[in-house]
C-alpha positions as CSV (number, residue, x, y, z in Angstrom):
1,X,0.0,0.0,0.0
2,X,1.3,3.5,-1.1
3,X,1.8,5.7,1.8
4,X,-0.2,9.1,1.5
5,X,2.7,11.0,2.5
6,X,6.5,11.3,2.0
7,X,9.3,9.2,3.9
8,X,12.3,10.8,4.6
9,X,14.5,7.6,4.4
10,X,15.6,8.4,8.2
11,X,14.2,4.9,9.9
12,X,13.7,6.5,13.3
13,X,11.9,9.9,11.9
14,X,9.8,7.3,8.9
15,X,8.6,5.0,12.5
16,X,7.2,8.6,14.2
17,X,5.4,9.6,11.1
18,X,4.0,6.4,10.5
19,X,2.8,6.0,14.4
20,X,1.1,10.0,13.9
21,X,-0.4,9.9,10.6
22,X,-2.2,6.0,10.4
23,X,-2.0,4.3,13.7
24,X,-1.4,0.4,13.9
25,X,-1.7,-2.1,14.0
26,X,1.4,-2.6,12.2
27,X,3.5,-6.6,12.0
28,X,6.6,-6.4,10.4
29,X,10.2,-6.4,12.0
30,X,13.1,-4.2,12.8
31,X,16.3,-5.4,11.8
32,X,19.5,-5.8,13.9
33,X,21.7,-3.5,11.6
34,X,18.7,-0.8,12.5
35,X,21.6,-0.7,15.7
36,X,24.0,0.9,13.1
37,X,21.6,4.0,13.1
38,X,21.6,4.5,16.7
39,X,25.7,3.6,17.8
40,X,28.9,2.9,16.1
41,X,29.7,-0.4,15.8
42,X,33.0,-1.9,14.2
43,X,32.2,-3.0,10.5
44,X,33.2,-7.1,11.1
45,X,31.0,-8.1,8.1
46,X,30.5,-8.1,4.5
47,X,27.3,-6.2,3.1
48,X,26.1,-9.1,1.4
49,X,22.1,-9.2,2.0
50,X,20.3,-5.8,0.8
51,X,17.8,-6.4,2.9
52,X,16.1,-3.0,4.8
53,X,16.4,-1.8,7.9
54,X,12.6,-1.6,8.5
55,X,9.7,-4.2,6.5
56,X,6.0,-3.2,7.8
57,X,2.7,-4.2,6.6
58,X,-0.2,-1.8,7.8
59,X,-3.2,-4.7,8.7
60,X,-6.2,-2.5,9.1
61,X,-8.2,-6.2,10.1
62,X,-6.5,-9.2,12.5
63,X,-7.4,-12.2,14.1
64,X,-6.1,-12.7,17.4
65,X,-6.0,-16.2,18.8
66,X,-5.4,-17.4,22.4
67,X,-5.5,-20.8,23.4
């Protein structure tokens, strides 16, 4: 789904727009190189997945489940 407004690309600023402008629920993940934004870490490993930092899905309907 297209967003109705512009992402800035920053992961931390993109996560507060999307929480102001169309409230969850959201499923998706955060990934662990999303750590690179926030500290500096030493660069051990090869880039080799381009994967992104952040994957939601909006899911306007759910089915919760509790057994």
């Amino acid at each position: 789904m297209p967003t109705p407004f512009a992402l800035t690309h920053d992961p931390f600023k993109d996560l507060q727009t999307l929480q102001e402008k169309m409230r969850g629920p959201w499923i998706g993940y955060l990934s662990y190189d999303l750590g690179r934004q926030i500290e500096q870490l030493p660069n051990q490993t090869q880039q080799d997945r381009d994967w992104p930092l952040i994957e939601l899905n909006y899911c306007p309907g759910f089915l919760l489940h509790d057994s």
